[in-house]
C-alpha positions in Angstrom: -25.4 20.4 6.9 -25.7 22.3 3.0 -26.4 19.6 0.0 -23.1 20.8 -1.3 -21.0 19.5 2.3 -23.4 16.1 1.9 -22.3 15.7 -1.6 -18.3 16.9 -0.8 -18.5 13.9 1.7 -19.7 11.2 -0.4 -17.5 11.7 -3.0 -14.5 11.3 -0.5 -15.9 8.2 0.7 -16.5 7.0 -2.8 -12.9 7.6 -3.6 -11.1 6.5 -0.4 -13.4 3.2 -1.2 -12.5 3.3 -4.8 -8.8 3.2 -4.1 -9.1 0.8 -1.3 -11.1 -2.0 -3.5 -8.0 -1.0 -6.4 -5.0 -1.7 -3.9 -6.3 -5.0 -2.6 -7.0 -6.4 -5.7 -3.9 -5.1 -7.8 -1.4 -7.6 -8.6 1.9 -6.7 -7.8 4.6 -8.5 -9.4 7.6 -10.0 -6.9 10.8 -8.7 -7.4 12.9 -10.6 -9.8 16.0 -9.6 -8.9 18.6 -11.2 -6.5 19.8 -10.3 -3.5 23.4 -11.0 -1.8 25.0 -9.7 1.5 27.6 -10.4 2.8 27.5 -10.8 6.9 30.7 -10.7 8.8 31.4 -13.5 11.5 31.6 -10.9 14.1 28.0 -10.2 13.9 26.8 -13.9 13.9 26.1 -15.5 17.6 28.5 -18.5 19.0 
């Protein structure tokens, strides 16, 4: 395997990592806004 394939492949894992560790610790904000639907009875068991 070339230095330049070695090198190609550690910077991939370096990223895929990078992104990983930033998507687990992001804080995402809930959604704020609110939801209402409207279920007929027909669907609902007896």
């Amino acid at each position: 395997m070339g230095t330049l394939s070695r090198i190609l492949i550690l910077l991939a894992v370096v990223v895929l990592l990078g992104g990983l560790i930033f998507v687990v610790t992001w804080d995402i904000p809930p959604p704020t806004q609110q939801i209402e639907k409207v279920i007929p009875d027909e669907r609902l068991p007896r």
